[in-house]
N, C-alpha and C positions, 0 to 999 in steps of 0.2 A: 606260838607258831605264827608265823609271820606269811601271807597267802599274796604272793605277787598276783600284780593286777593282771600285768601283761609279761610276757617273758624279755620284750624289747626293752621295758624299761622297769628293773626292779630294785631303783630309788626312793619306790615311794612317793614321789610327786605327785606322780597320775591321780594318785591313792588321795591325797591330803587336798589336790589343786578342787577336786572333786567334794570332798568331805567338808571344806572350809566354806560350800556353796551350803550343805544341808544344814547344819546348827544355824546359821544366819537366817535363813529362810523361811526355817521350822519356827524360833522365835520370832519370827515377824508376821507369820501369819495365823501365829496357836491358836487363837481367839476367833478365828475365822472355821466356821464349823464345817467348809468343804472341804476343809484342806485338812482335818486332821487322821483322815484315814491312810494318809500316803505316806507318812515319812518313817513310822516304827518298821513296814514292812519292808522296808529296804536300807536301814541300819544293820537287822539282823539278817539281810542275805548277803551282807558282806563279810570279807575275810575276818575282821573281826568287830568285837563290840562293845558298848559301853553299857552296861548294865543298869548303871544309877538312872541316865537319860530315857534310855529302853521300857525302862518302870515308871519312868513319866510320864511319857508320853503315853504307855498305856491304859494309864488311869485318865488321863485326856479323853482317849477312843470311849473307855468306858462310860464316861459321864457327860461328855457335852454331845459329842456324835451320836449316843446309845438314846439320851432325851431326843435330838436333833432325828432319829428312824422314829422312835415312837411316836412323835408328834405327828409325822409322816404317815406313818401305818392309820394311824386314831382318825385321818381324813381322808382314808384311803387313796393317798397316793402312790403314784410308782417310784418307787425307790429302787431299781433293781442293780443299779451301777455302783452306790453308795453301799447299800448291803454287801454286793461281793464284795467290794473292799474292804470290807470292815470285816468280816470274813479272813478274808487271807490277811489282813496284819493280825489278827487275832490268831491265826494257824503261827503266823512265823515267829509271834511271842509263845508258841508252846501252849499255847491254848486251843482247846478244838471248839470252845464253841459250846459243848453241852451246857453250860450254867446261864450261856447267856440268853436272855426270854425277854418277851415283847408282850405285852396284853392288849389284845385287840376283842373289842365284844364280852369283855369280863372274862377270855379265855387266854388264858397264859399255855404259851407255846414256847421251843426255845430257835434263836436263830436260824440254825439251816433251814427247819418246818418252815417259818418264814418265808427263808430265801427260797427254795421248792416252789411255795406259794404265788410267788413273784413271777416264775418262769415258767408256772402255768399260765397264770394269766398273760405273761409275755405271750407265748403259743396262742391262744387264743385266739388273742387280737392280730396278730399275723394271718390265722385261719378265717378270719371275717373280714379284714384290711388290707390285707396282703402287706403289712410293714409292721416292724415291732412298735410295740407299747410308747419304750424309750427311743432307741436306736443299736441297730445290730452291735455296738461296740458295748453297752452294757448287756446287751441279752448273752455276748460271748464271754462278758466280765461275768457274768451268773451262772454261764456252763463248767468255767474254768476253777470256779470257787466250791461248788458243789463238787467235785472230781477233785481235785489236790484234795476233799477233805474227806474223801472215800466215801463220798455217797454216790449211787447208783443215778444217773441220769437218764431219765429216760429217751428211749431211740424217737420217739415224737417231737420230743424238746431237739437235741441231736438234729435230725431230721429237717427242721426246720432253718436250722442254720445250715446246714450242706447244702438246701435247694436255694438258696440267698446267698450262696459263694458261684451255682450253679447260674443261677440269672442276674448275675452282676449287680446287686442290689446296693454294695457298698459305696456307696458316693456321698457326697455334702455337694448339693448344687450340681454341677457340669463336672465334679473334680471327685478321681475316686481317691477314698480314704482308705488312704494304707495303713495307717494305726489299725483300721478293724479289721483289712486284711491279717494282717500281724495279731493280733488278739482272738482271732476265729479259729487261726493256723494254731495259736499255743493250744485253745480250749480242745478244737476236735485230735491234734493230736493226743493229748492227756486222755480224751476218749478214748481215742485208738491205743496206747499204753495201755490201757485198764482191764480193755475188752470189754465193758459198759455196751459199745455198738454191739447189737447182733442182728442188725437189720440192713439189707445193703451196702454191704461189706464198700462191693466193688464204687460206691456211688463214694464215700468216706475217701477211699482212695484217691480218687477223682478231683473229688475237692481240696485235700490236701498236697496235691501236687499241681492245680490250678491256684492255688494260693502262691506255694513255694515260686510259681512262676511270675505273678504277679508282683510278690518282691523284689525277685532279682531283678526286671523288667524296669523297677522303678528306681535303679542306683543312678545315682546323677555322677556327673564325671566328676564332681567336686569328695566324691564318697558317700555322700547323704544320699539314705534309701529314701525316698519321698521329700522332706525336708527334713529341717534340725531336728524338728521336735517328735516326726515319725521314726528317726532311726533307730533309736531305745529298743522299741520296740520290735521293730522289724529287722532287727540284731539279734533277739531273744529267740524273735517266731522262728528265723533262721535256723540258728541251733538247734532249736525244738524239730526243726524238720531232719534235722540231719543233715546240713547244710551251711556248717558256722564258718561268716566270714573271717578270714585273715586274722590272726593276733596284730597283725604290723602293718595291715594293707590299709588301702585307702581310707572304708569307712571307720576303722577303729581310730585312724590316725583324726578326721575329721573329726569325732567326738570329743578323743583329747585336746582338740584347739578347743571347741567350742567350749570343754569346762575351763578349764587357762582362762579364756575369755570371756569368763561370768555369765556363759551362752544361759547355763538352765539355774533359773531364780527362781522356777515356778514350783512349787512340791510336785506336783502334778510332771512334769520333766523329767525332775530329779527322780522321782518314783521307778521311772520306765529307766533312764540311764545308767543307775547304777548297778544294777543285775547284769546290762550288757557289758558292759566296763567287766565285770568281774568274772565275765564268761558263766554265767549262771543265767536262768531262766526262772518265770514264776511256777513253771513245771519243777523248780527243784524243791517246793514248798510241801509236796508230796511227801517225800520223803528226808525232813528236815530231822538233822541228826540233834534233840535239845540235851545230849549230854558234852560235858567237858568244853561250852562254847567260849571261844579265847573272848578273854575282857580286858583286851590290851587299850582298847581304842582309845587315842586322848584328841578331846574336843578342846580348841585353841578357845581361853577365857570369849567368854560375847563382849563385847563393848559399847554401850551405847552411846552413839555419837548423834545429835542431833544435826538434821541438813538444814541448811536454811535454802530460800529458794534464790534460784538462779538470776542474777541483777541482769544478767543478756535474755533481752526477749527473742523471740520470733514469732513469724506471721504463718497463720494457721490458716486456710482454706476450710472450711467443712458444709461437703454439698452433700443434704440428703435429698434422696428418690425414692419416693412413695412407691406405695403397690400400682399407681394408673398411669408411673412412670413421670412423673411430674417431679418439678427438680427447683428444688429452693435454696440457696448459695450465704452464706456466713463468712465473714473476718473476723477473728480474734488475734488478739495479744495475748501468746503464753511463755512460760519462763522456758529457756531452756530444757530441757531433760525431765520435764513431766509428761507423768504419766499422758495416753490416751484419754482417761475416765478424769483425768483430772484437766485435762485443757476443756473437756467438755464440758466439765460442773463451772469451768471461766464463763464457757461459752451463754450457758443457763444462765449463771447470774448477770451476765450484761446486754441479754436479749431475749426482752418475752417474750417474742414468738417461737423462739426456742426451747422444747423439754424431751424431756426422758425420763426413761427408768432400767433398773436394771435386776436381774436375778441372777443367783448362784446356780455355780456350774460345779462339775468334776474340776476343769481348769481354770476353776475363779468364776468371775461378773460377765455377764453379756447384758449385749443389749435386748430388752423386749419391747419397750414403748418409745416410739420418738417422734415428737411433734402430735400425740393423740392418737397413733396409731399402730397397733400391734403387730408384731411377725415372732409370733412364741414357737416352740419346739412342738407342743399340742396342736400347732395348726400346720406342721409341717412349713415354717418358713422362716426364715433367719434375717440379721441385719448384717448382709454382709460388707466389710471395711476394707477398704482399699487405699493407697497411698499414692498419687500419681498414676493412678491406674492399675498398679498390683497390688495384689491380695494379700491382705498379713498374714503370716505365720501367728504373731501372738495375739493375744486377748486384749482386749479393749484394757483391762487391767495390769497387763504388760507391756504394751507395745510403749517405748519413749518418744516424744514430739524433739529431737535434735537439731534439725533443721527446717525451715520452713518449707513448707509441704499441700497439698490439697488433700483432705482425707474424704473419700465418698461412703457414705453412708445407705447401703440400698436393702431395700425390701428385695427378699429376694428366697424364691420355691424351693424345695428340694424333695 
């Protein structure tokens, strides 16, 4: 059985323009322990699949990402964003979860208890901080994971998130994030499905229709609901409200340029994209039908092609600004079409008074240290990057240096 993406165009393209991004991307980043929780779960919520791949990848999840929580747990960190995910691709390979266990304190427990664990302590620290642990977009990955897997959430955890969609708590910096809009909207709906809430019905309401607005609110006339890499999302949350955009209208039309055009490399992209592409939602993980699933899918061979780097240079600007607002200015030479992180590491090695460091993310590497000075996610404050003045869309690990450019580099609150 063959499951058209879209009714406007059922060649197949769409289907394959999109599927040729995830094999490439999946091997190129396997080895990278953030990225492996993203890509099984959204192989298998498409029309169809590949079974041989499917079982790889899940023995991936199993053993490099399962060490990668543990080691996490054993130092008591917050992991709450990685968990859900791990979670829900473990739900969409027809696993719920019960075998999988964690030992913390010489007491073996099995995942969800875990994840539970996670979104109390999330609740907590919101109750004494007034802000989550992580950031509202994993606390809503934590609600929506426990609920697709039919556990009982509690209306305090719930709670918590409605009064945080209530006082507009969703932002990065000056700029609200509509990803967590769209991720708060799928979690408390699946609440609302369940009936889980039974504590201020009418407040649940409230906030799911101040979401839905907040979506719409943020379509650009180009079709992107926020930007590229918010629309995945805020495509699914959509539908989940009862509210799915156009098979053929603008934003679906937008997504199909941007896979055409190699828009989403990232797992983390591709993750949220292709559920929406496919008119599906992670609310359909609920109720994942794992008999008779077509194993039609064929992955085009991988190829390994080595790049060499680009003989055209260009001239790179990079001014960072400290926390006291002080501003220190860089020239480099880098190749053409490298990476961000890789003009940078140019930059390090041809000027010592320049450094950094970086740490993993859900969406790849940021930045934490630059020139000796921190702006970590723990301290509530970022490095935020800019290109002639505008803000990226992608990660330090994404974003390519094309043309010469100034890139600013700032400490910056949120």
């Amino acid at each position: 059985m063959w499951c058209k993406v879209l009714e406007c165009h059922p060649d197949k393209r769409i289907h394959n323009a999109v599927f040729s991004q995830v094999s490439p991307a999946y091997w190129r980043l396997s080895l990278e322990a953030h990225s492996l929780h993203v890509v099984p779960m959204d192989l298998t919520m498409s029309c169809s699949c590949h079974s041989v791949k499917e079982a790889q990848y899940l023995k991936r999840l199993q053993t490099d990402l399962h060490n990668n929580l543990q080691s996490s747990l054993s130092k008591n960190e917050p992991v709450t964003g990685l968990m859900a995910l791990y979670t829900l691709a473990l739900k969409s390979s027809c696993d719920n979860g019960s075998t999988t266990t964690f030992t913390v304190n010489n007491k073996i427990q099995p995942l969800l208890m875990h994840l539970k664990k996670q979104m109390e302590q999330e609740k907590e620290h919101i109750h004494t901080s007034h802000r989550a642990l992580t950031n509202y977009y994993q606390y809503s990955l934590g609600v929506l994971a426990l609920c697709v897997s039919d556990v009982r959430v509690n209306n305090h955890v719930s709670n918590k998130l409605i009064r945080a969609v209530e006082a507009g708590h969703f932002t990065h910096g000056d700029i609200e994030s509509i990803d967590t809009y769209a991720m708060a909207g799928m979690a408390l709906q699946c609440v609302n499905n369940t009936g889980f809430h039974t504590d201020n019905v009418s407040q649940l309401d409230a906030a799911l229709t101040k979401i839905k607005e907040k979506l719409l609110a943020a379509r650009r006339t180009d079709g992107h609901i926020g930007n590229e890499f918010s629309t995945g999302n805020a495509v699914q949350a959509l539908a989940a409200l009862g509210q799915p955009v156009e098979k053929c209208g603008a934003t679906m039309n937008a997504m199909r340029t941007d896979a055409r055009n190699n828009k989403y490399h990232n797992p983390m992209a591709i993750s949220q994209i292709l559920p929406a592409l496919h008119q599906k939602t992670y609310l359909s993980l609920r109720e994942k039908n794992c008999e008779n699933e077509d194993d039609t899918l064929v992955l085009e061979p991988i190829v390994t092609v080595t790049v060499l780097p680009s003989e055209t240079k260009v001239t790179l600007k990079v001014e960072v600004v400290n926390y006291s607002k002080e501003q220190t200015t860089y020239s480099v030479e880098v190749p053409k079409g490298s990476t961000l992180l890789e003009a940078l590491e140019i930059l390090k090695q041809s000027s010592a008074s320049f450094t950094f460091e970086k740490e993993d993310s859900l969406w790849g590497p940021y930045l934490s240290v630059v020139n000796g000075e921190k702006a970590r996610r723990s301290d509530r404050r970022y490095w935020h990057l800019a290109s002639n003045g505008t803000g990226l869309t992608e990660g330090v690990g994404d974003y390519k240096i094309q043309v010469a450019q100034k890139i600013t580099i700032e400490n910056t609150g949120y």
